[in-house]
N, C-alpha and C positions, 0 to 999 in steps of 0.2 A: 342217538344216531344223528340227531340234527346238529349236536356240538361236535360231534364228529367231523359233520359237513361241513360247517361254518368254518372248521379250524384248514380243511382240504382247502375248500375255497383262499384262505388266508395266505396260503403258503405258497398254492398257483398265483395269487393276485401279487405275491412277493418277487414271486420267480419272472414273471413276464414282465415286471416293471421297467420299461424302457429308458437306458440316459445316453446321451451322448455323447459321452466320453468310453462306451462300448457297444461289439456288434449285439445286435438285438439277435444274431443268429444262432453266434459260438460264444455271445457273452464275452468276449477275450478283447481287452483294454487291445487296439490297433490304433498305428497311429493315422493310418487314412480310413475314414468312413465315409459313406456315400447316402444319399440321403436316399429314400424310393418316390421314383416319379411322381410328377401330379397327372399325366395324360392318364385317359382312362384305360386306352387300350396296352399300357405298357406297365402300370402297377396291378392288374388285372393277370398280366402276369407274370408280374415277380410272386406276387399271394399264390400264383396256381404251382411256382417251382419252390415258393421255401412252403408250400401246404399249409397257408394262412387262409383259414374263414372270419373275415372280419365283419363284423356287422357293419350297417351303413352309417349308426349313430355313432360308432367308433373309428372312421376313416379317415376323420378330419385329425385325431388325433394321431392317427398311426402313421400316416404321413408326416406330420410334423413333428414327428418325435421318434422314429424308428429308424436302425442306421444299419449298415451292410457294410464288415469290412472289405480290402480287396482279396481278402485270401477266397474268396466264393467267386470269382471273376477270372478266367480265361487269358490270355495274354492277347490275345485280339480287340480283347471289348476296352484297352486304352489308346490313348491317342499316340501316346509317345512311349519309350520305354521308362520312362523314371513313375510311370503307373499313377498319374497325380489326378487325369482329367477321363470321363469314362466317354467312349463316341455316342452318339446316337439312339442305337438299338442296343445297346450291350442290357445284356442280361445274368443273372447269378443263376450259380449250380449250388448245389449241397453238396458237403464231405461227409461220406459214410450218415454213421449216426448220430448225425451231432444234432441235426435239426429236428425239436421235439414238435411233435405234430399240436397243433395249435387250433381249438374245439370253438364254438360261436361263446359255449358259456365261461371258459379261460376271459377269452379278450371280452368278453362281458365285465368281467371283475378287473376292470385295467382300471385306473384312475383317471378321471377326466381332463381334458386339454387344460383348464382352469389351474388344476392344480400343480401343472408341470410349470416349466421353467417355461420364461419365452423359446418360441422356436425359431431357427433360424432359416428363412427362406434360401434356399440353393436348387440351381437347374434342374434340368435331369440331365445335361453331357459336364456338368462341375461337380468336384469336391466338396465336403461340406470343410468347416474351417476346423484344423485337429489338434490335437493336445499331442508334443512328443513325451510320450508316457514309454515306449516301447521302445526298441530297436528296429530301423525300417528295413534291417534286410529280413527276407522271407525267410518262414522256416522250412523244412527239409521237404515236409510232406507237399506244400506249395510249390515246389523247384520241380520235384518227380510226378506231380501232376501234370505239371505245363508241357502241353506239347509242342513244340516250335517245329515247324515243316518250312520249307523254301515257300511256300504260296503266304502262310502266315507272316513273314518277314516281308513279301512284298505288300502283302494289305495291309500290311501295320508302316511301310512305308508311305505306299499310295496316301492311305488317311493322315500322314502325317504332313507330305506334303497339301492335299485339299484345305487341312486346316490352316498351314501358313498362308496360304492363297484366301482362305474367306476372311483373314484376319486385313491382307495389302486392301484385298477388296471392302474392306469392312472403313480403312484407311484412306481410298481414295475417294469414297463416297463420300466421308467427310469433310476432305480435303477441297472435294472438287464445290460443294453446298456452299462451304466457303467464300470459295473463290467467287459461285455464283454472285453469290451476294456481295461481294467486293467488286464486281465489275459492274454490280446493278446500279452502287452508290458513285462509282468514276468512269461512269458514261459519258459524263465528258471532258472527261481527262485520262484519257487512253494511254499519252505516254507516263505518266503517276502508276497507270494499272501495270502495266509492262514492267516496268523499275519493280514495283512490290511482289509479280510473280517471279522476277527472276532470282530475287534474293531469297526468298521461300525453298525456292529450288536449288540454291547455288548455297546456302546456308549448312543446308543437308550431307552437302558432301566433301570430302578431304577436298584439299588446298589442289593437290596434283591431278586430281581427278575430277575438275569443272573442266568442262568443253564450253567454249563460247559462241552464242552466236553473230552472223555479223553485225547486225543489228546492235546487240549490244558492246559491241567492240566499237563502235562509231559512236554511240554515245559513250563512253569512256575513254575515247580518242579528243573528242570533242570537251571533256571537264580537262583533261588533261593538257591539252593546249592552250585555254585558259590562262590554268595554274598549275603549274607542273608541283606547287608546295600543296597547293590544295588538293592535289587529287594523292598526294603521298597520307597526308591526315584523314583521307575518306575512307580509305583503303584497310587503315586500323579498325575502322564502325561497320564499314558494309562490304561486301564482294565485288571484287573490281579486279577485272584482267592485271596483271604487272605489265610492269613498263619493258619485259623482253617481249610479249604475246603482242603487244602493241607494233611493236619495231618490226617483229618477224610479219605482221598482217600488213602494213606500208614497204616494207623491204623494196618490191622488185616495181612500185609503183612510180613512174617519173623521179627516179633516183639521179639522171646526169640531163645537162639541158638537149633541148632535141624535140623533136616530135616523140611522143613514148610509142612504142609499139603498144605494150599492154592496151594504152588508151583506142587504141585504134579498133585492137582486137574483141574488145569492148562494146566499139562504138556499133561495130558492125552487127553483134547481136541484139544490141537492142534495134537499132534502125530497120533490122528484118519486121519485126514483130509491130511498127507504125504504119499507118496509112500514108497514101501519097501527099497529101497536104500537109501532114505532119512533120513531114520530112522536109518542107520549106526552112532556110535559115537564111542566118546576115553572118557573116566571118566580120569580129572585130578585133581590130589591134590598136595598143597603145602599149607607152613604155613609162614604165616606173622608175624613179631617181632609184638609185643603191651608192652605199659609202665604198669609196676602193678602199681593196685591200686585199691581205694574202692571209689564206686559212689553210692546214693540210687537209684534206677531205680523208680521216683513215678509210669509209666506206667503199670510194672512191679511188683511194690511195692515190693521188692527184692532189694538186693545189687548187685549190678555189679562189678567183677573184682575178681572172683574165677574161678577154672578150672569146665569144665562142662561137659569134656568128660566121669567121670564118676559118679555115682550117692552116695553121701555120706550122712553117718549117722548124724544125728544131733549132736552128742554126738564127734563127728571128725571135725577137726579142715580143710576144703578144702584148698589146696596152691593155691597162688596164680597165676592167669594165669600170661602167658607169650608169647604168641604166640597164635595166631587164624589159626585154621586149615581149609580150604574151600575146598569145590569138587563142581567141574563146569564139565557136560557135552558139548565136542564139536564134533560138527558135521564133518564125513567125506566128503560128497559129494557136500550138500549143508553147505555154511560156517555159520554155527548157533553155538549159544552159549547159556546157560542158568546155573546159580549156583541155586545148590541143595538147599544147606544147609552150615553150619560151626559148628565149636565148639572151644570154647577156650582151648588151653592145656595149659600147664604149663612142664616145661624142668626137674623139681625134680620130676613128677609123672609116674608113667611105667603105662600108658593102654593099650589096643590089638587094633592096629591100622588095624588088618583083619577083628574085627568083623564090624569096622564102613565099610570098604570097601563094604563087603559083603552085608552090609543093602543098600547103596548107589546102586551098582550094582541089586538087590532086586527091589528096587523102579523105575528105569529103565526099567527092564524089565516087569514090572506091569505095564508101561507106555508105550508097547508095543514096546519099543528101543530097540535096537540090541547094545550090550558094546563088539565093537573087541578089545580092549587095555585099559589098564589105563600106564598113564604117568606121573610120580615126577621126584623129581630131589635126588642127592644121598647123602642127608643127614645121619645122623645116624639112624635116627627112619624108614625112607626108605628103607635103609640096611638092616637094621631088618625084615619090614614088608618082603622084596624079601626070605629072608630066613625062615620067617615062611611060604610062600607058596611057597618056594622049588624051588625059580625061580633062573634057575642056567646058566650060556653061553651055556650050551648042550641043554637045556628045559628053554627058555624063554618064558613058560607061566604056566599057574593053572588053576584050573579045578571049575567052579562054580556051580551046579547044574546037573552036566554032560556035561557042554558048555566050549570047550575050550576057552581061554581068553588069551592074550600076553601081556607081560609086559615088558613095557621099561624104562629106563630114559630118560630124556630132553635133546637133543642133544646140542642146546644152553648153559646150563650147563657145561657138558661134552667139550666142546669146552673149555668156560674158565679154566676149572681144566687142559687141556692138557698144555694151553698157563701159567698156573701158574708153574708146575714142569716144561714145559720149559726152565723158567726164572729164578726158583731156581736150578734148579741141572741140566739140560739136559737130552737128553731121548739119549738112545742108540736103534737103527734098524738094518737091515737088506736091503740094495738091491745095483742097479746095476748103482751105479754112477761111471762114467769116468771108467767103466771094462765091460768084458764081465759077470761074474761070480758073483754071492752074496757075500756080503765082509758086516765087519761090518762098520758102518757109526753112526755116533754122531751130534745129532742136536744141535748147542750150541746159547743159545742168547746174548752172545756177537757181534756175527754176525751181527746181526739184529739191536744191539745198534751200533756198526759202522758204520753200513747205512746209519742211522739216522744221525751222525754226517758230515760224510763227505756229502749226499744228501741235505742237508737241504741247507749247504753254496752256491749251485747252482744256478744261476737262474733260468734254467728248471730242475726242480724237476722228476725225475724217480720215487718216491713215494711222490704223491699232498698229499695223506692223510693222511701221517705217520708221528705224531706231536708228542713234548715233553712228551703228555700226554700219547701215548702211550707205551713208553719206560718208566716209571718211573710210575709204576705202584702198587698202596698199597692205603691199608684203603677201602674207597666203590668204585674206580674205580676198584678193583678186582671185584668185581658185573656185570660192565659194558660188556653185549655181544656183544655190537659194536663194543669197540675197540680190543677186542680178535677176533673178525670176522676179520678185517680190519689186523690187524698182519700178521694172517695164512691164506692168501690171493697170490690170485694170480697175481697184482701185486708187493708184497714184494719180492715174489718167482724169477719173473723175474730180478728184477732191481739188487739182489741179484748174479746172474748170472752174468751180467752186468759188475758189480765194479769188478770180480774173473778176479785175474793177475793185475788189474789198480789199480795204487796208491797205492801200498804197502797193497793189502789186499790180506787176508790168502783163499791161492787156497782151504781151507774146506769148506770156505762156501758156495761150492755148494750141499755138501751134507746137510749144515741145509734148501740151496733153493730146493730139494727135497723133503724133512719132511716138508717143509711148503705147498709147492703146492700137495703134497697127501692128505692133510690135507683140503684144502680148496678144492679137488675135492670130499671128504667125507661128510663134512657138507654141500655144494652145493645138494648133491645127497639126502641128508635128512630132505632139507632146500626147496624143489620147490614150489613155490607160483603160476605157471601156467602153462597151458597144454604145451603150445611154449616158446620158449626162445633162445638168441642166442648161449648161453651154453648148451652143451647135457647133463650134469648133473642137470641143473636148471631145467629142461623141467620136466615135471609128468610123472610118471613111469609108462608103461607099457609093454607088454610083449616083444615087439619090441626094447625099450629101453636102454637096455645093464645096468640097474639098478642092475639085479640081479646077473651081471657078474661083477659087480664091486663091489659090497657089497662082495661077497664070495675073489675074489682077496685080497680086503683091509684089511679083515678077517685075511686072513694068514698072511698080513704085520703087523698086531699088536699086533698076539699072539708073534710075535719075539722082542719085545719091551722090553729094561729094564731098569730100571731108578734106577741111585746109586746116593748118598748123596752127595753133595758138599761139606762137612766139613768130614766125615768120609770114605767114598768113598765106605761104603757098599752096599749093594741089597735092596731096599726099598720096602716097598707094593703100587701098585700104584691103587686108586680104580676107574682111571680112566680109565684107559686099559680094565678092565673088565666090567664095565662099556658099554664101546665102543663094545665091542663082543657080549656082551645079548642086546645092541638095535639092533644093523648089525642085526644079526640074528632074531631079533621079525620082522625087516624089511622084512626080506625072508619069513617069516611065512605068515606076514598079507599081501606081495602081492601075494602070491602064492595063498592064502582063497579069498583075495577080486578081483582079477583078471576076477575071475569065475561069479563076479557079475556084476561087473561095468568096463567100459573099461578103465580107469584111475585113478591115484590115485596124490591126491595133500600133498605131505609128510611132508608139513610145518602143516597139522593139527594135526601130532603127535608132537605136544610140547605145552609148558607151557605158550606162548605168550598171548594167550587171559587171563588168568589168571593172569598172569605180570601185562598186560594193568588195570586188575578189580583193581590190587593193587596199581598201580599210579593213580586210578582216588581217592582211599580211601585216599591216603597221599596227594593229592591236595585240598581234601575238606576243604574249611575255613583257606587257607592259608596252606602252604607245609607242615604238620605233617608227621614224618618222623613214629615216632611212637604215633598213639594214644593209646588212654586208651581201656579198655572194653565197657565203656558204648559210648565214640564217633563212638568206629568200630559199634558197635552193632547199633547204630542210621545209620550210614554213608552206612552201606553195604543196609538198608533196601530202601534207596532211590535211591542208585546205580542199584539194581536189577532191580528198578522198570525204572530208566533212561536209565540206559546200558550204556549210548555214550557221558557221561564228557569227556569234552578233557583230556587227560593225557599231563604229563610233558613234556618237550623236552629231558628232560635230563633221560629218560626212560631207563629202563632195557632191552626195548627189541624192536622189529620192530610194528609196526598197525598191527592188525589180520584182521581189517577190515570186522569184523564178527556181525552178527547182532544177536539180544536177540530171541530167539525161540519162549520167550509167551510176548504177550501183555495184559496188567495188565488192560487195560480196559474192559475184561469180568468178572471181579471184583463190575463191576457196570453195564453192558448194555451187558453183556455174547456172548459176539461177540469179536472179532480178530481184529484189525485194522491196516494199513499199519506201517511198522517199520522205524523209524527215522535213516538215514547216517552218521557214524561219520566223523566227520572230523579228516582230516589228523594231527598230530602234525609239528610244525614248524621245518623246518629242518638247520640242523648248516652251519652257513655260516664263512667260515676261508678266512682273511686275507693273502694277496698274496704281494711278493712285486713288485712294480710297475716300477722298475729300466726300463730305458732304453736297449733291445735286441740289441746286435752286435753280429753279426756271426764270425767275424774273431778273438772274446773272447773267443770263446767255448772250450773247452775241448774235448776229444775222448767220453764223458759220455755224455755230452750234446748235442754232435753232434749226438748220436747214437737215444737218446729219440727225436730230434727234426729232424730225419729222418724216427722215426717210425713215430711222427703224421703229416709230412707229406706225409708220404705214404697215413696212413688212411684216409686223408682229399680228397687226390687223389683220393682214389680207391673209393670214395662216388662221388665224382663229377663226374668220369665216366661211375657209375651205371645208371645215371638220363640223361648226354649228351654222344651221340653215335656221339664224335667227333677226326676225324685221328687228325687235327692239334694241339688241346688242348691235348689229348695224348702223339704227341711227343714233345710237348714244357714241358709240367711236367715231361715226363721221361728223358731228357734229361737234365735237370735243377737238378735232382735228383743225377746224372748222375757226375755232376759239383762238388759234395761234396768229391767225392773221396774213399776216405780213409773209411768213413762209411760202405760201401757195405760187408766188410770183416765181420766186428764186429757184425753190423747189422742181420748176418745172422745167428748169435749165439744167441743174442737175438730173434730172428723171430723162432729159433728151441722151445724155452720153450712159449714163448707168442702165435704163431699162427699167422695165418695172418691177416691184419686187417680188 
């Protein structure tokens, strides 16, 4: 009886042996098996539907070795029809008799995990991996069991949808951890992060079906302007609008010259949404050289390259332009910019340059802006305009509508013209050098060219930054207001001072180092870029300031100016002098008006610079055109407006405004405002120094004196920062060692200041 049982036992422990490459149910080779759950409450009861009593030392095994084909499974309990993945809850039934009842002492006599194959860890809503051993259509008895009802078909839809939804969602969670962490690492480089989400995004989908935003459309307006070849080769690597999405987004933007509507319509939304001070501006005009000539415009279907300032008969022959005239408002408080409009003129046509102002000023204040100044520079046709509105040194301003208005020139300008008759004829003054008493005094730049000769041979230089090019000056470096800033500056002034009595130079030219240092405290005072400064002239003018006590002082120093001819030695007209008197004065006007409003005034936005800048970015488009034609500007400015922030040249006319575009051109397409792009800085000049070896006991009384002042300076910084007796008396006493300095030094230290 016991061989009996042994042999019973043998045949049950043969029979339930589980593999899986078949159902442990029907035994029947399928080609999808399903593994049974690990949760407790769901293999609990799959055991209590196929009538499995498993012991607990056999659980580990039957789980990981026991398999359920899909013929025991419902058409509900998969996700999709192709029956691959089971949901959730899904649960097996039995067919008939197929499922043999299964005792504690069967699965007793099972072989242990050990001895099976490894098992293969699978979910409970996944497949396990299957062997196609079979054929996967179902058989007969399978097909007439399923019942399919209209509610079946939509739960088997619903879960099929929920499951592609947990998968996007499964997707963007990832996507977005991502991202996290890529905006964590370009925190501060926001426009790098932008650029790398948009191609993630824009990567993902057909060519026809990227939508752009404006944002991104402006930066690919902007590489493309550029280089129209480079942004063709970008275009093959990364995602980039075409050059039709481009054309059709500038289409209807200042396409013919004029005042644009669009811009107007523009202008008016945003200027809702500023404050009343905000709304302060200066209307600037200036005209740019352009080459004549004749282009068909097809946009247009017109010719480009006649004057359009005013409106001619058919039967009249238009000249040709020669010059584009533009007006850009800039902002006083906040530093905003935005071009109106233009027009091309021409140099042989007389038109009323009052009436275009009028209309410009017109569409301003329909645009709810406040115009306290317009500012040019003093060309002929500028001259003109000031004398058709009567703008005189007594009355630098005109009257618009019953609003008064001030009018100045561009001090930047004004600056050059000084430093030009300086260098041709000299300027005669008035004040109180080496006397007690006003005496006349003669600023000569010869002065100035001997500095340069004898400073240069040094090895410590009293003027770092006054080079060949500054002295010898003709053709377009007369343009350059750097180096007339840098001239009539307050270190030429001092080192000037300096070399008077040493080495054979003429004791005058300290009066030309006074005409240059009142000079450079003039345009300092009309040049300020921020509220603090360690200059009191650089600093923004307000009533505490001493602006308005210095403007009236320098006033009276330059009605006493006369400048006589170098070849004839007569009295010349100088229109720089007068020039200097009607801006001084619009300067007292406009802080005395805007004082009342705002408590400081930044006096670098009365000038031409933001307007310079528009004009280096138009002669850098497509390679440095010095002059383009009518139809390039007319193409070039319509994309500039819309960009604002092409780098400009190095070799620029004038300083960054660092101003940003007032409208953004994306409410053109999506009528909302969006954040404004930074420009960047242009590269700044970097000069050659010579590198000789320093010995002190080579020095001169001039080198000795400059290389006492910076070590002064260097001192007096290191003692601001350590509160130390002994480092104190080892530096002043080492300073102490030079000797002979201390005298001269202290001549120098009366014009320079302390350090």
């Amino acid at each position: 009886t016991s061989d009996m049982d042994m042999n019973g036992e043998n045949v049950g422990q043969r029979k339930m042996k589980f593999r899986k490459t078949e159902c442990s149910v029907c035994y029947n080779r399928a080609s999808k098996l399903f593994c049974i759950p690990s949760k407790d409450d769901m293999y609990k009861k799959w055991f209590s539907v196929l009538k499995w009593d498993v012991p607990p030392e056999q659980l580990k095994y039957v789980l990981n070795n026991a398999r359920v084909c899909d013929r025991h499974f419902s058409e509900w309990c998969f996700t999709s029809t192709l029956r691959q993945k089971l949901i959730k809850f899904a649960c097996p039934f039995t067919i008939g008799d197929d499922i043999p009842s299964t005792s504690r002492q069967t699965l007793s006599a099972l072989p242990s995990a050990a001895s099976q194959c490894t098992s293969v860890e699978v979910s409970d809503t996944e497949p396990c991996s299957t062997t196609e051993l079979c054929s996967p259509t179902p058989s007969r008895d399978t097909i007439g069991h399923l019942q399919v009802t209209p509610k079946t078909r939509k739960i088997k839809t619903l879960r099929s949808s929920v499951s592609k939804l947990k998968k996007k969602l499964y997707e963007k969670r990832s996507s977005s951890r991502f991202l996290g962490q890529l905006k964590a690492k370009l925190a501060d480089k926001p426009h790098l992060y932008n650029f790398v989400t948009s191609q993630l995004k824009m990567q993902c989908k057909d060519i026809k079906g990227r939508r752009w935003t404006a944002k991104e459309k402006s930066f690919a307006l902007q590489i493309y302007l550029h280089s129209p070849s480079a942004y063709k080769l970008l275009r093959k690597f990364f995602a980039f609008p075409s050059k039709a999405t481009l054309y059709r987004y500038t289409y209807n933007i200042a396409r013919s010259p004029g005042f644009c509507k669009n811009l107007v319509k523009c202008l008016k939304s945003q200027s809702s949404r500023m404050s009343e001070s905000d709304r302060l501006c200066v209307l600037s005009i200036d005209e740019m050289s352009i080459k004549p000539g004749l282009t068909y415009a097809t946009d247009l279907d017109c010719v480009d390259g006649f004057s359009t300032v005013k409106k001619h008969d058919f039967k009249e022959d238009p000249p040709f332009a020669t010059h584009a005239l533009v007006f850009m408002a800039i902002g006083i408080v906040k530093n905003w910019k935005q071009i109106l409009g233009y027009h091309f003129t021409s140099s042989s046509e007389v038109y009323s340059l009052q009436e275009l102002i009028h209309e410009a000023i017109d569409i301003l204040q329909s645009c709810e802006l406040e115009v306290v100044s317009i500012v040019c520079d003093q060309g002929p046709n500028n001259q003109g305009l000031f004398r058709e509105l009567k703008v005189t040194k007594d009355a630098p301003f005109f009257f618009h509508n019953s609003k008064k208005i001030f009018a100045m020139y561009d001090p930047p300008h004004l600056l050059k013209s000084v430093r030009n008759n300086l260098k041709n004829h000299g300027i005669f003054f008035e004040d109180k050098v080496a006397s007690v008493k006003l005496r006349t005094c003669f600023a000569d730049w010869s002065h100035i060219q001997k500095l340069y000769e004898l400073d240069s041979k040094k090895k410590i230089c009293a003027c770092r930054k006054l080079t060949k090019r500054h002295i010898e000056v003709s053709g377009l470096k007369k343009m350059n207001v750097k180096l007339a800033a840098q001239v009539l500056s307050h270190s030429v002034a001092a080192a000037l001072n300096l070399y008077v009595g040493k080495e054979n130079f003429d004791s005058k030219a300290s009066e030309t180092a006074q005409f240059v240092y009142n000079m450079d405290k003039i345009f300092d005072s009309v040049n300020a870029r921020s509220r603090k400064h360690e200059k009191k002239e650089m600093c923004a003018a307000t009533g505490n300031s001493g602006h308005l006590e210095l403007w009236k002082e320098k006033i009276a120093w330059i009605e006493k100016w006369h400048i006589r001819s170098s070849k004839t030695g007569r009295k010349i007209y100088a229109a720089c002098k007068i020039g200097w008197l009607i801006t001084l004065k619009a300067f007292i006007g406009i802080s005395e008006y805007l004082l009342q409003k705002i408590k400081f005034i930044i006096t670098s936005r009365f000038s031409q610079d933001a307007l310079e800048n528009t004009f280096s970015s138009i002669r850098r488009r497509g390679g440095f055109r010095d002059n383009p034609d009518c139809n390039e500007f007319r193409h070039t400015i319509q994309k500039v407006i819309i960009t604002n922030f092409l780098k400009q040249s190095s070799n620029k006319n004038c300083q960054d405004d660092d101003a940003y575009s007032l409208i953004d051109f994306s409410c053109f397409n999506k009528k909302e405002l969006l954040d404004i792009i930074s420009s960047e800085d242009s590269a700044t000049e970097s000069e050659q120094h010579d590198e000789d070896s320093l010995h002190l006991n080579t020095l001169d009384s001039v080198e000795e004196n400059v290389l006492s002042y910076i070590s002064g300076y260097l001192a007096k910084k290191y003692l601001s920062l350590n509160d130390c007796i002994e480092c104190e008396k080892l530096m002043v006493e080492h300073l102490l060692l030079l000797g002979r300095m201390s005298e001269v030094r202290r001549e120098f230290k009366l014009l320079v200041g302390p350090p």
